[in-house]
C-alpha positions in Angstrom: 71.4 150.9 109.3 74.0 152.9 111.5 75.3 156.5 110.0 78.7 156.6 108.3 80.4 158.1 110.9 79.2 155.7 113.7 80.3 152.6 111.6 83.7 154.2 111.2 83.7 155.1 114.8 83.2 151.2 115.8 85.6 150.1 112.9 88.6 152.2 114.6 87.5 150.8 117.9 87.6 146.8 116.5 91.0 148.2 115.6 92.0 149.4 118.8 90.5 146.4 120.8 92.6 144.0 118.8 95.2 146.8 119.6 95.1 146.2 122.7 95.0 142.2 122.8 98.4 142.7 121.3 99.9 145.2 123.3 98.7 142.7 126.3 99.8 139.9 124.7 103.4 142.3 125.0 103.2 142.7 128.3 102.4 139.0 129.0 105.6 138.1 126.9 107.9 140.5 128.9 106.1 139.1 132.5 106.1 135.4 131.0 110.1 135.9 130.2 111.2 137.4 133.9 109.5 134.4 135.3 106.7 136.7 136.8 104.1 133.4 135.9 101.2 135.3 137.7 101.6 138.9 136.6 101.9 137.2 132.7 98.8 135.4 133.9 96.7 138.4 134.6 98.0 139.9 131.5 96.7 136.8 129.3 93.7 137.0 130.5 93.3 140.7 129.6 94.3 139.4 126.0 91.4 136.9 126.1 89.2 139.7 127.2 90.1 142.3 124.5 89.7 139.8 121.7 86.5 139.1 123.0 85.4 143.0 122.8 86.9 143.3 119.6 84.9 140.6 118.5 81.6 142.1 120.3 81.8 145.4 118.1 82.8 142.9 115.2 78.9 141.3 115.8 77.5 145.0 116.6 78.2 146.2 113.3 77.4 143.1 111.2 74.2 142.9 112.7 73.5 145.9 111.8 74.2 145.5 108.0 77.0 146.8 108.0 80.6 145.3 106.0 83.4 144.8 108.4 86.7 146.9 107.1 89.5 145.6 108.5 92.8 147.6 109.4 96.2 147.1 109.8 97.0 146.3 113.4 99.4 148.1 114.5 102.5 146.1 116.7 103.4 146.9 120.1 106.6 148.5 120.4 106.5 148.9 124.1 110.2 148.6 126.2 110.6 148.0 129.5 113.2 148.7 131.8 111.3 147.5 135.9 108.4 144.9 136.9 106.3 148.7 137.8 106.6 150.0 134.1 104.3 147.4 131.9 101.4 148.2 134.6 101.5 151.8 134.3 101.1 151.5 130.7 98.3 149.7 130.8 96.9 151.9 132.9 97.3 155.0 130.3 96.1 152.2 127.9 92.7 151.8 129.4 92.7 155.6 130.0 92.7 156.1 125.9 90.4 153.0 125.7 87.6 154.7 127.3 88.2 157.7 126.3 87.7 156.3 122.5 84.6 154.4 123.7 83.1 158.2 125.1 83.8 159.7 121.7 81.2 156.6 119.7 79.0 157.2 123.0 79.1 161.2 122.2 78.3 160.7 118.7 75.9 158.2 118.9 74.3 161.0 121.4 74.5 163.6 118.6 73.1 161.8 116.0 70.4 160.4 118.3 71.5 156.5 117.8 70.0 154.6 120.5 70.6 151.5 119.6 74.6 152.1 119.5 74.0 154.3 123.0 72.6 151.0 124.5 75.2 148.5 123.1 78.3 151.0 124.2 76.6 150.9 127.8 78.2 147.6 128.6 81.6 149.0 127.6 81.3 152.2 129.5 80.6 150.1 132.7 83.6 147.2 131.9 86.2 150.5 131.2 85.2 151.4 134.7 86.0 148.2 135.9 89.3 147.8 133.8 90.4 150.9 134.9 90.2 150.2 138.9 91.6 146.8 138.1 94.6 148.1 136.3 95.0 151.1 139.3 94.7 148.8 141.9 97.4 146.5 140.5 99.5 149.6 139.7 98.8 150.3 143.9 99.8 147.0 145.3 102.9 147.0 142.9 103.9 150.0 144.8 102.7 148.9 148.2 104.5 145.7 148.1 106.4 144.8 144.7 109.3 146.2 145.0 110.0 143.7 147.7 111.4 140.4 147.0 108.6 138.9 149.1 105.8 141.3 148.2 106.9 140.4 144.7 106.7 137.2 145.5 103.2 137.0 146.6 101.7 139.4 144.3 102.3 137.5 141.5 101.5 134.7 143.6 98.0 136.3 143.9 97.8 137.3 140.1 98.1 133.8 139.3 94.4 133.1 140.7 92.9 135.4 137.8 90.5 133.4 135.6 89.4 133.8 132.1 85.5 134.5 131.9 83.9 134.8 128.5 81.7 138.3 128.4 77.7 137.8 128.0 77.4 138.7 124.8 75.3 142.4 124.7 74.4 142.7 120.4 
């Protein structure tokens, strides 16, 4: 059985991972409606990806006899104004992402829960990996979006991205 203040911990972060596949989902609308097919693509994906850590933590803590509590989810209000904008919020997205997934990590430290230290491992290396995706996106948009043509094959590039289910880690 996990402490009290791990399994909240892990409930807020099921929270935020569905969170996130919303605010994604967001973003993919806004890309999907300015004909941007690719960038929406890369975004979608990102949704299938975020349900799929939600639903990791979801296994984590039932495995571990523990009750899932659900929360409210919380809509997206996001607003965008240029192509540029929905990319740097996702960017300060994944920057609070980790940074929630550091604070389980550091508590799970504090109380000495190893298990919890091991399962968070996979998400501590993934948030490095969806933060230099993100950045480098956020990069070539400046590098070359703001040109019809760069534009043009940057979303053309975008539209590659495929979906790939997570090896489950619980």
């Amino acid at each position: 059985m996990l402490e009290k203040k791990i399994v909240d911990l892990l409930q807020e972060q099921v929270n935020l991972e569905w969170y996130s596949a919303y605010f994604y989902l967001d973003i993919y609308g806004y890309y999907a409606d300015k004909n941007l097919d690719g960038f929406a693509n890369w975004f979608y994906v990102q949704v299938q990806e975020e349900r799929d850590h939600a639903m990791m933590f979801v296994h984590y803590l039932l495995a571990n006899g523990n009750k899932l509590a659900l929360q409210d989810i919380k809509a997206s209000s996001v607003h965008f104004d240029a192509f540029g904008e929905p990319l740097q919020a996702a960017f300060q997205h994944e920057l609070a992402v980790t940074k929630s997934i550091h604070k389980i990590y550091e508590k799970a430290q504090e109380v000495k829960d190893f298990r919890t230290q091991q399962f968070l491992d996979w998400f501590v290396k993934e948030q490095g990996e969806e933060e230099k995706n993100i950045e480098d996106l956020v990069k070539k948009y400046a590098l070359f979006g703001k040109d019809e043509r760069g534009l043009y094959l940057l979303n053309t590039e975008l539209a590659s991205r495929a979906y790939a289910a997570p090896a489950p880690n619980v």
